[in-house]
C-alpha positions in Angstrom: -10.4 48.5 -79.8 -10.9 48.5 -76.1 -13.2 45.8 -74.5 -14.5 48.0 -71.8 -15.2 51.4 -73.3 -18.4 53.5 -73.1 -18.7 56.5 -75.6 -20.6 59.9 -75.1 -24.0 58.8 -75.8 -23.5 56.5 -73.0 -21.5 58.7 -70.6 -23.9 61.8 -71.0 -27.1 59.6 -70.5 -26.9 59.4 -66.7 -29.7 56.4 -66.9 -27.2 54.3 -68.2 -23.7 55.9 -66.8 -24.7 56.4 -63.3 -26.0 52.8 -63.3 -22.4 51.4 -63.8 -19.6 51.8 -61.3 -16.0 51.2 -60.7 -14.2 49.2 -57.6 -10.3 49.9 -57.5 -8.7 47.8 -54.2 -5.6 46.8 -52.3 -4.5 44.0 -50.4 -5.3 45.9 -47.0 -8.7 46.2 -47.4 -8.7 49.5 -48.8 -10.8 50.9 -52.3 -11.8 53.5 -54.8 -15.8 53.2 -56.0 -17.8 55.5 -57.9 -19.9 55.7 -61.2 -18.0 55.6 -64.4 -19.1 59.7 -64.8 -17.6 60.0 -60.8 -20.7 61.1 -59.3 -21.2 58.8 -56.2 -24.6 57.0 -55.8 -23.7 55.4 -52.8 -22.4 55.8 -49.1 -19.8 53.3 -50.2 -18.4 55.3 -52.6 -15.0 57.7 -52.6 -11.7 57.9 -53.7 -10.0 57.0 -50.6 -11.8 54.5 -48.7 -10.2 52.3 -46.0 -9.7 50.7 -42.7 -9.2 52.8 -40.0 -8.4 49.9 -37.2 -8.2 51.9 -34.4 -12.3 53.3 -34.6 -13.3 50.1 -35.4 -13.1 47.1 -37.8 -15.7 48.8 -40.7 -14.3 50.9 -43.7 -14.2 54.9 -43.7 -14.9 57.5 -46.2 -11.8 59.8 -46.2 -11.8 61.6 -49.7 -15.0 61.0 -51.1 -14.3 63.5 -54.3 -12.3 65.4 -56.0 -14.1 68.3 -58.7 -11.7 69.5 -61.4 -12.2 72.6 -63.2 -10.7 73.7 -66.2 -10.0 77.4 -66.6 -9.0 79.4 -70.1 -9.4 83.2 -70.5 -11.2 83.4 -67.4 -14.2 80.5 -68.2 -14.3 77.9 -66.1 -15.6 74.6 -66.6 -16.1 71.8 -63.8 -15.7 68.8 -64.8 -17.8 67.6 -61.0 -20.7 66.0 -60.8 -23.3 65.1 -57.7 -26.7 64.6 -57.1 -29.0 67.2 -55.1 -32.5 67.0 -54.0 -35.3 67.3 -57.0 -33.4 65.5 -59.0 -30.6 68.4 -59.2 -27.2 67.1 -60.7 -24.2 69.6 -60.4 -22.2 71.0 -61.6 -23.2 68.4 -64.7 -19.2 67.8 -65.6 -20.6 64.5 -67.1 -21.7 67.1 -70.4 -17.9 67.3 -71.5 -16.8 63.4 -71.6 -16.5 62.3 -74.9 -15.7 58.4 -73.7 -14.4 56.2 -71.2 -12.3 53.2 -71.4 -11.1 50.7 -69.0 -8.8 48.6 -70.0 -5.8 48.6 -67.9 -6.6 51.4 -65.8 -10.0 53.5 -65.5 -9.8 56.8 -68.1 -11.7 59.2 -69.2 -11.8 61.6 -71.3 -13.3 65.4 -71.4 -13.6 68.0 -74.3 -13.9 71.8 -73.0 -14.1 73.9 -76.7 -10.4 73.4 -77.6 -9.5 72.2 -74.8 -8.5 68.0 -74.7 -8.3 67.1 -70.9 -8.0 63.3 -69.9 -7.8 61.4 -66.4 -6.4 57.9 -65.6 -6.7 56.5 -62.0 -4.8 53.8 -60.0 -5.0 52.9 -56.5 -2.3 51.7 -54.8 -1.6 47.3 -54.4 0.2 47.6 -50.7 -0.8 51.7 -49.6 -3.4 53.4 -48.6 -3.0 55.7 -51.7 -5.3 56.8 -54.9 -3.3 58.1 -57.9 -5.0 60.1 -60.8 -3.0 60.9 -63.8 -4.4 64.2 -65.1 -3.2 65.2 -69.0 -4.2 68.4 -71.0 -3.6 66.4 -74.4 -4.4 69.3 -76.5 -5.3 73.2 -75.6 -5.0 76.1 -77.9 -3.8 78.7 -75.0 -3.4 79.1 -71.5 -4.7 76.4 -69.3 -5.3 76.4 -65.7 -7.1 73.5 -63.5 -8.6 73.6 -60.5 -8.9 70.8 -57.8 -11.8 71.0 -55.1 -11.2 67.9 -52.6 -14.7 66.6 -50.6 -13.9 65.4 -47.4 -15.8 63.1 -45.5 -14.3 61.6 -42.6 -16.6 58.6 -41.4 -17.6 55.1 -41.1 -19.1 53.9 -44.7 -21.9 53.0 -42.8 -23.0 56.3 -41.6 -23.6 59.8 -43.0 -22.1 63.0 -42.3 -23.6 66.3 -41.8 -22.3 70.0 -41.2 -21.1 70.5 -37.2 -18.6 72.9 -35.5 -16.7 69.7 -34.3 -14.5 69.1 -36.7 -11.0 70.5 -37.1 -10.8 72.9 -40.1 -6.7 73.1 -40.0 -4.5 72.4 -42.6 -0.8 71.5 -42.5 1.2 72.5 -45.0 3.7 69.5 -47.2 5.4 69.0 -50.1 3.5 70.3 -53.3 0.2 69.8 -50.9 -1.6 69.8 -47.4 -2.4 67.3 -45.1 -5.8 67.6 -42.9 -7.3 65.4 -40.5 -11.2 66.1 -39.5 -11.7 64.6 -36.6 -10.0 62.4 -34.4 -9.1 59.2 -34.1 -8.6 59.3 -37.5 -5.4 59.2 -40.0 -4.0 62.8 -41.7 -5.5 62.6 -45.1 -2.3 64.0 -47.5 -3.0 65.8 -50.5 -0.4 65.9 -53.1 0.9 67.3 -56.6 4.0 65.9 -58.6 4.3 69.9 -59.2 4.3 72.9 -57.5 0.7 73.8 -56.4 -1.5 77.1 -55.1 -3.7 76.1 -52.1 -6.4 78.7 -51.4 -8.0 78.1 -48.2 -11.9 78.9 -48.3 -14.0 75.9 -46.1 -17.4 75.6 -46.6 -19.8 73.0 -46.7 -21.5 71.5 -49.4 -25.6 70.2 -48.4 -27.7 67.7 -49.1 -25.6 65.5 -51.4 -27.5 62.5 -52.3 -27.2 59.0 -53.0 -29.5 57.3 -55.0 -28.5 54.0 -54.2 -29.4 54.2 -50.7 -32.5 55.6 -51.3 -33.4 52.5 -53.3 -32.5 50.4 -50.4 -34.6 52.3 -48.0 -31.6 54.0 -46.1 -30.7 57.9 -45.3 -29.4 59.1 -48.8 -28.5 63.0 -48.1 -24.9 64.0 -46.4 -23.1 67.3 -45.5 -19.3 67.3 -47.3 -16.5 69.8 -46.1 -14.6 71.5 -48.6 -11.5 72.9 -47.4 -10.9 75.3 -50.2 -9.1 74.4 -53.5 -5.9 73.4 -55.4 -4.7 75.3 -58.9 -2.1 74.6 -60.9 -1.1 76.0 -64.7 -0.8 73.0 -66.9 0.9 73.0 -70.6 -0.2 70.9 -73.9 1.1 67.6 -73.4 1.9 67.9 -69.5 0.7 65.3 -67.0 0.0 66.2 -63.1 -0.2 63.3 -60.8 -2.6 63.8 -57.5 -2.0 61.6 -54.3 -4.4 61.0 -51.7 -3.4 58.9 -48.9 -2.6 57.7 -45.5 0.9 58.4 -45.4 2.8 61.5 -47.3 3.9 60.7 -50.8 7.1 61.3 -52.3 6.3 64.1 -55.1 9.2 63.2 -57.0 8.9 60.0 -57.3 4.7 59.9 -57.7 5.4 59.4 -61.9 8.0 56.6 -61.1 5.2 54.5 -58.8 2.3 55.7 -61.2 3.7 53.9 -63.7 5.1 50.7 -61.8 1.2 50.4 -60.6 0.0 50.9 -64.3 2.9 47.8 -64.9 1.4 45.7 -62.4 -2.2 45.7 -63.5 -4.0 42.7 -66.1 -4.7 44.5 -68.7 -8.9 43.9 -68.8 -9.3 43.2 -72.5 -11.4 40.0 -72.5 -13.9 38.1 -70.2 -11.3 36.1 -68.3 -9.0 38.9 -68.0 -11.7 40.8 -66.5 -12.6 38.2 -64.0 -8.9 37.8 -63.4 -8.3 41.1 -62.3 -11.6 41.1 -60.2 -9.9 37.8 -58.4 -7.3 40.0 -57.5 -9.2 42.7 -56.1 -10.4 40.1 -53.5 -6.8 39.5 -52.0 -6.5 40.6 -48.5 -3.2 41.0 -46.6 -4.0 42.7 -43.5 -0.3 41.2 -42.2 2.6 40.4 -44.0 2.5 37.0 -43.4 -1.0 36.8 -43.5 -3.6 35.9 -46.7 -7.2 35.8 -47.2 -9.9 36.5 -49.5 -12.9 38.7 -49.1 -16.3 37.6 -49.4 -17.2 41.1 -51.4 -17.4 44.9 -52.1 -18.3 47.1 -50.8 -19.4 45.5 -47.5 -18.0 42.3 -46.8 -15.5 40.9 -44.3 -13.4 37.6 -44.5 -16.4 34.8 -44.5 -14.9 31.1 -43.8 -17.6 29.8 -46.1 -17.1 32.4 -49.2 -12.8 32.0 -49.1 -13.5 28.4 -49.6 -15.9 28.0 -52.3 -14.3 30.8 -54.1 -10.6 30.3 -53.8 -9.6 27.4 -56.3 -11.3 29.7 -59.1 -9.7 33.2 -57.6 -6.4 31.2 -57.4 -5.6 28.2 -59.1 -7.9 28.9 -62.5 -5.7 31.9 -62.9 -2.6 29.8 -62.4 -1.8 31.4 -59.2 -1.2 27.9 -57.0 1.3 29.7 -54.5 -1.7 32.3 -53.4 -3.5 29.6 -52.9 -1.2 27.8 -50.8 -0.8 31.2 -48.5 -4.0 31.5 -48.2 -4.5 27.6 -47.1 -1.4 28.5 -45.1 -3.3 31.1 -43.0 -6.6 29.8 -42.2 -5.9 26.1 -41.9 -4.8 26.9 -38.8 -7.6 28.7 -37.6 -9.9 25.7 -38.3 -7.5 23.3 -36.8 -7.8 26.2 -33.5 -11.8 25.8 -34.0 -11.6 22.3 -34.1 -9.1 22.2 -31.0 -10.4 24.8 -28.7 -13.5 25.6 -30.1 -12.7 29.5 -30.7 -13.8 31.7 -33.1 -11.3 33.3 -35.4 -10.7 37.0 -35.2 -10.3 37.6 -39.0 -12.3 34.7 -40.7 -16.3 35.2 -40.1 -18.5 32.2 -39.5 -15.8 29.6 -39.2 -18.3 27.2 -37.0 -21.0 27.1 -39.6 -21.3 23.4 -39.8 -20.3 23.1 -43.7 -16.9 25.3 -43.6 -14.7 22.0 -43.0 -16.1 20.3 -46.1 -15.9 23.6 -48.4 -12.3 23.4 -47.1 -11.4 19.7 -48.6 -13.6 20.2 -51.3 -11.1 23.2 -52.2 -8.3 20.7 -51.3 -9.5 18.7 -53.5 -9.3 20.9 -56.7 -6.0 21.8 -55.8 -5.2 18.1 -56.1 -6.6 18.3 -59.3 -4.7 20.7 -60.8 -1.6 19.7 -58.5 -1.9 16.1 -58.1 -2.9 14.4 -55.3 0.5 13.3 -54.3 1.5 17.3 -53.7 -1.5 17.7 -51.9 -1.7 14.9 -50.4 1.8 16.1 -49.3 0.5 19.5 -47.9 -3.0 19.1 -46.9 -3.4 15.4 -46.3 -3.3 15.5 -42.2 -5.9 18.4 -42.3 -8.4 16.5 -44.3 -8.3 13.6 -42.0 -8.3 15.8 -38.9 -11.6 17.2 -40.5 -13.0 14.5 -41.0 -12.2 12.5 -37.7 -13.5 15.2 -36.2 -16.9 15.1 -37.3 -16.6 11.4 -37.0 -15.7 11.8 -33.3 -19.1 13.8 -33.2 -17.0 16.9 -31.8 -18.7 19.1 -34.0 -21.1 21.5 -32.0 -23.9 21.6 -34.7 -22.9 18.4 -37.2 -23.6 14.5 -36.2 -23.0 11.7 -38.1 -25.9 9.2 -37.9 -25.7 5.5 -38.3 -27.1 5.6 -42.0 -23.8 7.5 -42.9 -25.6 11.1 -43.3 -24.7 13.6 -41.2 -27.7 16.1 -39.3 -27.2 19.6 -39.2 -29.1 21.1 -35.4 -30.1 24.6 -34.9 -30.9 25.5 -38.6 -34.3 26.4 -37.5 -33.4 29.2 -34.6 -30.1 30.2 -36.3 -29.2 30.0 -40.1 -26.4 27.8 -40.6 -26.6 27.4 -44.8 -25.2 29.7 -47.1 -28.5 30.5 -47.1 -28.1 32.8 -44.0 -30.7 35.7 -44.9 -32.6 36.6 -41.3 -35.8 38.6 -40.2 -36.1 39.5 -36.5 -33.1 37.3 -35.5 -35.0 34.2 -37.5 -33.5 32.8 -40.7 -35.7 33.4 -43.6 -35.4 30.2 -45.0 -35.2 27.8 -41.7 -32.9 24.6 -43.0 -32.1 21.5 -40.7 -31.8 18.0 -40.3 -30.3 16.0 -43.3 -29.5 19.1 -45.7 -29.0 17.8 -48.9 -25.8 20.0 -50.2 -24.1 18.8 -46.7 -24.6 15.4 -47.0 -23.6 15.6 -50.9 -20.4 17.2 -49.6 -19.6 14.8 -47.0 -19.9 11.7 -49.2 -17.6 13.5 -51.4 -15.0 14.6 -48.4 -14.9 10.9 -47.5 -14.3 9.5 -51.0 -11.7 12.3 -51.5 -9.9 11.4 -48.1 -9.7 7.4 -49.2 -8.3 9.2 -53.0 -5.4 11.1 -51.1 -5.0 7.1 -49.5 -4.3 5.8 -53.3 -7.5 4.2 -52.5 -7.4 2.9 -49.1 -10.0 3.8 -46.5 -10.1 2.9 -42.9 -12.9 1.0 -41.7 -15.1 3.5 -40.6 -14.8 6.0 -43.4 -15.3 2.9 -46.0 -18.1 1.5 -44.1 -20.0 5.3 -44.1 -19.5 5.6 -47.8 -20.9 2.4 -48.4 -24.0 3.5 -45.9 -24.6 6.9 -48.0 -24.3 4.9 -51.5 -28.0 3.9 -50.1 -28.8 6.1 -47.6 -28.2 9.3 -49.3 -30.7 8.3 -52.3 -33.0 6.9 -50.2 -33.4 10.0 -47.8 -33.1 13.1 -50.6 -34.7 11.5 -54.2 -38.4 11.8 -54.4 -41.0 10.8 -56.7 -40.5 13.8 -59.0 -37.0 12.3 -59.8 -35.2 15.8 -57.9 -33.9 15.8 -54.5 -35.6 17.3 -51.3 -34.1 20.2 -50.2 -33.8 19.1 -46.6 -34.9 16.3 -44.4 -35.7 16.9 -40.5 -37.7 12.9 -39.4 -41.3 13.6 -40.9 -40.7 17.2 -42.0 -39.7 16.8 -46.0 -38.8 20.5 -47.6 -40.5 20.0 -51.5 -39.1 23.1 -52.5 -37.1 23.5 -56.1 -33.8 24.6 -54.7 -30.2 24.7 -56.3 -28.6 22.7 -53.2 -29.2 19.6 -55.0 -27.1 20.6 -58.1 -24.3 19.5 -55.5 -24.9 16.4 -55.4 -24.1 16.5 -59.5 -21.5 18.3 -59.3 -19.4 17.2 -57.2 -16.3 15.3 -57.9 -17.5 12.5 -56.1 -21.1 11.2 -55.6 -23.8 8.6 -54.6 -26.3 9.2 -56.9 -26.4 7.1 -60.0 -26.0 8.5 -63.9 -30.2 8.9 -64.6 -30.7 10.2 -60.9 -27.9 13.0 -62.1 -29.8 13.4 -65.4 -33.3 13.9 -63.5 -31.8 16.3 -61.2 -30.2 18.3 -63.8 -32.9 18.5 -65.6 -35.2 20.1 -63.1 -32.9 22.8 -62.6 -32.1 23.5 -66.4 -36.5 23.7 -66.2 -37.0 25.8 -63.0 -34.0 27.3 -62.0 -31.7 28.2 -64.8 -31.8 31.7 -65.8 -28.9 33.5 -68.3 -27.3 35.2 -65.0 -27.2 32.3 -62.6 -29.1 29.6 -60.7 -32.5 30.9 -58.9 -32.7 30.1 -55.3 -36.5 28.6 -55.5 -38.5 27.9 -58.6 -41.1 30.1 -59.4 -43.7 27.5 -59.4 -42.6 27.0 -55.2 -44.6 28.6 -52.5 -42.9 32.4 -51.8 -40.9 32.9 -54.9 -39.6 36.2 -54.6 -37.6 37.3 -57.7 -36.7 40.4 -57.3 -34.6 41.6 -54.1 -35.0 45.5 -53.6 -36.4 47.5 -51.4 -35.8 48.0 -47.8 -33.6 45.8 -45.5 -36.4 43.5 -44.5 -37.9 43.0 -47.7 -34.2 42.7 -49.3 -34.4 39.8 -46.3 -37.0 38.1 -47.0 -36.5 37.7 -51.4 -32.7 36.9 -50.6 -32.8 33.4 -51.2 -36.2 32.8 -52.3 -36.2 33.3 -56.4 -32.7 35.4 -56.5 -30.1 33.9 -59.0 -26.8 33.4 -58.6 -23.6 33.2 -60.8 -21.8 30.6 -58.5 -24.4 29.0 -58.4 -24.3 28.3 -62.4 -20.7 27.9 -62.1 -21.6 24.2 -60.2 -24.9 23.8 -62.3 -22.4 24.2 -65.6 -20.0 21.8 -64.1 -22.7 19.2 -63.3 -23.4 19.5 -67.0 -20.3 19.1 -68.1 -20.3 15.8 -65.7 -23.5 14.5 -67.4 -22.8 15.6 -71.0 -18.9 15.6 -71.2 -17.4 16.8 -74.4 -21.1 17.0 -76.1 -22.2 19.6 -73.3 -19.0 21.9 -74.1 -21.2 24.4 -76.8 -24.1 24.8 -74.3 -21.6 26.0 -71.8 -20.1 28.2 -73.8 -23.5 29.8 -75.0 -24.7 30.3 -71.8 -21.5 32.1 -70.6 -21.9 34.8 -73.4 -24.9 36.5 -71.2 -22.2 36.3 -68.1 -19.8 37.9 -69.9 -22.7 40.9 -71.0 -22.5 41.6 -67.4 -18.9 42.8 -67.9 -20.0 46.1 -68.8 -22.7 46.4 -66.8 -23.7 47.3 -63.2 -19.8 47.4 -62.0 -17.7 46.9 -65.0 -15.2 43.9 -65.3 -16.6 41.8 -62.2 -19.8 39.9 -61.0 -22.6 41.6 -58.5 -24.0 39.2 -55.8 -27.2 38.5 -57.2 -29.3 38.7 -59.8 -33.4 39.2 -60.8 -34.7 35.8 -60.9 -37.4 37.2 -63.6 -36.3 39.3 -66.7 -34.1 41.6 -67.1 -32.3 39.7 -64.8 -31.0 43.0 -63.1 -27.9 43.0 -60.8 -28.3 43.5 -56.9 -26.6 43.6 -54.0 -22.4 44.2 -53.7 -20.9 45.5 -56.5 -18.4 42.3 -56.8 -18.6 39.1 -55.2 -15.8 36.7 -54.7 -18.0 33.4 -55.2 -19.5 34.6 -58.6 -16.2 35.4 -59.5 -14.6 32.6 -58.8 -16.9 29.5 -59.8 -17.3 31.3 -63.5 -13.5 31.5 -63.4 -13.5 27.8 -62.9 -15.6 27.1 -65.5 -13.6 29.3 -68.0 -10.8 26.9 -67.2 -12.5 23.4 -67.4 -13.6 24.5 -70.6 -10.1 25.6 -71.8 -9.3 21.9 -70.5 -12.4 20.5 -72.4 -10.9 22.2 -75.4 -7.5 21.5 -75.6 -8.5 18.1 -75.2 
C-alpha cells in the first residue's frame, strides 16, 4: 500500500485536494508546484519554473500548465482544471481521477467511461526540464489526447495579463515547437517521444485565479497565452513522454532519462523517507563546483543562518557526510572573506547577522559527532578558532564580548538581527538586543566545543570566558520564575515566554545546571509546546498572535509572536532527550506521530514554515522549509541512536 496516496473522495473534494500541493526541484534552483488535482492556487506554481539569471536573480513562470484531453468517437473530455471568478472551476478535470499516489514519483490516475488514462511526473536533478509520463492503461477503441500548453513567461513575483507585446511565433523541432514570449527570456521546448500534430490557434485565457494569493492579500487573477494545441493517437498499453524545458530534448532518448530519473529518486514510503527526499530538494548547485542549501520553497534564497541550522539534519542524518563537506567547502570561505574583508557574499544572504559564525561551529560540531572530532578537528579545526578569535578580537561589526564572558548583540532595535527577522515599516517586529539569550547559549557552547577539538585544552582567554559565563550567563538570563529572559539590554529585561531559551538546554554544551535545565524545559512543555512545533511567545505574553494570515503586514506582525515551529521542536525534543535520556525516548516518539500527519497534508512529504500556534494547528507560509526539515530529521536519527542502544 502506498504511504502517500489520496483516493477519489479526496481528489474530487476540492476543500481538501486543492489544499495539498506538490514541489518537484533541481539542484539549479529550478521546480514544478501545483495542487495534487493540478489546478494552481498560487503565482508560484507551474510546471516549469526557474531561474532566468540574466532578468534578474528571482524565479520565472515558463509553463504554468498543461490541460489534457481525452478524445473517443468524437467526445472529448479534459482532464484541466483552474479557478475563475465566482468561484468557477474549469473545465473540472478533477471529476475523472479515481486516486493519486506519491510514492516515488507524483501519479495520478483518470477514468473517462472505458477509458483508463494515468500520468507520472518527474523533473529533472541537473536540467531545466519537467517530464510527464502519460499511459492509456486500458481503452476499449480509438483513443486520441490532446495537449493544451499555458504559457506564462514572468517573474513568480508578478502577474501577467493579455498585451500585443509578446511574440506569438513558433519554431518548429523534433516531435514539438519551441516558443519564446518575450525577451530576454530562454526558448521554452515542447516535446513528444512520438510523432505529434501541432495546430496553431493563440488565444488567451482570462482571469485565472489564485486563491492563495488572495488569502495573502495579493493580486490573484492573470491573463495565460495559449499557443494552440498538441494531438497525438495513443494505443492500450502505450506511454507518451512530454518535455518541457530550457534546452531541446533528445525525443529518442526522453524514455531512457525518464526512467534513469525515476532510478534516482527515494522512494517516499515512510516519514523519514519523506523527509529525506525533501532534504534533497533543498540542494542547490548553481556551479559545478559549488554547494548550498536553500532556506525554502517557493520563495527563498540561500540564507547563511537557515544552511547552518539545517544542514547536519539535511546531510549527515541521512548519511550524506560528503554533501556536507561540499557544502562546508563552499561557504566557509565566504565567512572567512566576511571575516577578512568585511564583504557580503553574493550567493549566501545575511552572512553578517551576528549569530551565523556560531550556527557554523555548532554545525561543525555535529559533524564531529557523527565523524569524530579528530576528522573534524582535521577539516574544520582552523575555521572554528578563526571564528572565534575573531569575535574575541571584537572585529565583529554588531557582536562584543564583555568582561563577564557574554557577548552583546547592537543594533537589534533599528534592524533585526535574530532569526526572528519579521519587519513593519523597515522596524523589526520583535526588537531583540543586548545579551540575547540563544547567542550567549551558543557562544558558551562554541568555546567549550573549540577547547573539545583541543582534546581539552583551552588557551587562556577562551578558558578564562567559559569560566566567566559558568556564572555570568545564569546570573544575567534565570529569573525568579525558574525560565530564562529572553533578552537583556542594562535595565531593560524582556519577560516574554520565548523558545530562545530551549537553547541553552539543548545544546551540546552549557552553563546552566541540571534543575535550571528542568525548569526551563518545563515552561516550554507548559506554554510553548504545541503537536506541530514550538510557539514563538506564550499565549499568556502580551501580543500573542497565533495565527499568521492575512495581508503582508499582518502576516508581519503574528510572525514570531504565537507561530510554531517544527525546528523549533526539533531542539525542544533534543533538550528532552538531554534532561530525560533513555526514559524521554516514548514521549519523543509520540509527539513525532502528529509531525509525521503533516506528511500528507498542506504539501505532501515535507514540512511548511510555520504553523497555527492555536488549534488546528494549520500550516502557513512556504510550502517546504529547510530548517523544519532538517532538525526533525535530526531527531529521527538521535532516536534511531537512542534505540539501537
Amino acid at each position: 500500500m502506498s504511504y502517500l496516496k489520496f483516493d477519489k473522495t479526496v481528489m474530487i473534494n476540492l476543500e481538501e485536494s486543492l489544499t495539498r500541493e506538490v514541489l518537484r526541484t533541481n539542484r539549479v534552483g529550478a521546480y514544478h508546484s501545483s495542487t495534487v488535482v493540478d489546478c494552481n492556487t498560487r503565482k508560484y506554481h507551474g510546471l516549469l519554473v526557474m531561474p532566468v539569471p540574466s532578468l534578474d536573480e528571482d524565479n520565472h513562470v515558463l509553463l504554468s500548465s498543461l490541460d489534457e484531453t481525452v478524445i473517443q468517437h468524437g467526445a472529448e473530455f479534459n482532464l484541466g482544471l483552474h479557478k475563475y471568478g465566482e468561484n468557477d472551476f474549469s473545465p473540472k478535470g478533477h471529476k475523472y481521477i479515481r486516486e493519486y499516489t506519491c510514492d516515488t514519483v507524483p501519479r495520478t490516475l483518470y477514468r473517462v467511461g472505458g477509458v483508463i488514462f494515468s500520468k507520472e511526473k518527474v523533473f529533472s536533478q541537473y536540467e531545466n526540464r519537467i517530464m510527464i509520463k502519460y499511459t492509456l492503461e486500458d481503452a476499449h477503441s480509438a483513443t486520441t489526447v490532446r495537449f493544451r500548453p499555458f504559457l506564462a513567461f514572468r517573474n513568480v513575483k508578478d502577474l501577467t495579463y493579455a498585451n500585443n507585446n509578446l511574440n506569438q511565433g513558433y519554431t518548429e523541432v523534433t516531435n514539438g515547437i519551441k516558443m519564446c514570449l518575450y525577451a530576454g527570456y530562454p526558448d521554452l521546448f515542447m516535446q513528444f517521444s512520438k510523432k505529434v500534430t501541432f495546430v496553431y490557434e493563440p488565444r488567451w485565457y482570462y482571469g485565472i485565479e489564485y486563491p492563495k494569493e488572495q488569502e495573502r492579500g495579493y493580486p490573484y487573477k492573470e491573463d495565460l497565452f495559449v499557443p494552440g494545441y498538441f494531438e497525438m493517437p495513443i494505443k492500450k498499453g502505450e506511454s507518451v513522454i512530454f518535455s518541457g524545458g530550457d534546452s531541446q530534448a533528445a525525443v529518442t532518448r526522453l524514455k531512457s532519462l525518464y526512467e534513469t530519473e525515476v532510478q534516482s529518486r527515494t522512494p517516499r514510503t515512510n516519514f523519514f523517507n519523506c523527509l529525506k527526499n525533501s532534504a534533497q530538494q533543498f540542494y542547490f548547485r548553481p556551479k559545478t563546483e559549488d554547494a548550498y542549501l536553500l532556506a525554502g520553497y517557493p520563495w527563498f534564497k540561500v540564507r547563511a543562518r537557515d544552511l547552518f541550522v539545517s544542514a547536519p539534519g539535511c546531510t549527515l542524518s541521512i548519511d550524506d557526510p560528503v554533501r556536507f563537506e561540499k557544502i562546508m567547502s563552499t561557504c566557509l570561505p565566504a565567512l572567512s572573506a566576511f571575516m577578512r574583508d568585511g564583504v557580503e557574499d553574493k550567493v549566501i544572504k545575511e552572512i553578517g547577522e551576528p549569530d551565523v559564525l556560531l550556527w557554523a561551529i555548532w554545525a561543525i560540531q555535529q559533524y564531529a559527532k557523527d565523524m569524530g572530532v579528530e576528522k573534524a578537528g582535521g577539516l574544520y579545526k582552523g575555521f572554528v578558532e578563526e571564528a572565534v578569535q575573531y569575535i574575541i578580537d571584537q572585529k565583529h561589526p554588531s557582536l562584543r564580548v564583555m568582561d563577564n564572558g557574554l557577548v552583546f548583540a547592537d543594533g537589534g532595535k533599528e534592524k533585526a538581527i535574530s532569526w526572528m527577522n519579521s519587519t513593519v515599516n523597515g522596524k523589526p517586529v520583535v526588537p531583540r538586543s543586548g545579551y540575547l539569550v540563544e547567542f550567549n547559549a551558543l557562544w558558551y557552547n562554541a568555546l567549550c566545543f573549540l577547547k573539545e577539538m583541543n582534546g581539552g585544552n583551552a588557551s587562556e582567554r577562551v578558558e578564562g570566558l567559559i569560566k566567566a559565563m559558568d556564572i555570568s550567563f545564569p546570573n544575567t538570563f534565570v529569573n525568579g520564575y525558574n525560565y530564562l529572559f529572553d533578552y537583556v539590554n542594562g535595565s531593560l529585561v524582556d519577560w516574554s515566554v520565548r523558545p530562545n531559551m530551549i537553547f541553552a538546554v539543548a545544546l551540546p554544551y552549557s552553563p546552566l545546571t541540571r534543575m535550571q535545565k528542568r525548569a526551563v524545559l518545563d515552561i516550554v512543555t507548559k506554554e510553548l509546546l504545541t503537536p506541530k512545533g514550538i510557539r514563538s511567545l506564550s499565549p499568556k505574553s502580551e501580543g500573542y498572535h497565533p495565527y499568521c494570515t492575512g495581508p503582508q503586514a499582518e502576516r508581519d506582525l503574528a510572525y514570531h509572536q504565537g507561530t510554531a515551529w517544527p525546528w523549533l521542536l526539533g531542539f525542544y525534543l533534543e533538550a528532552y532527550l538531554h534532561v530525560f535520556g533513555k526514559s524521554g525516548v516514548a514521549f519523543v516518539e509520540r509527539m513525532l506521530i502528529s509531525i509525521e500527519e503533516e506528511m500528507s497534508n498542506h504539501c505532501i512529504g515535507t514540512l511548511s514554515e510555520t504553523y497555527d500556534g492555536n488549534p488546528p494547528f494549520t500550516a502557513r507560509g512556504a510550502i517546504s522549509f529547510a530548517m523544519n526539515v532538517g532538525l526533525i530529521l535530526r531527531i529521527l536519527d538521535i532516536l534511531k541512536k537512542y534505540n539501537a542502544e
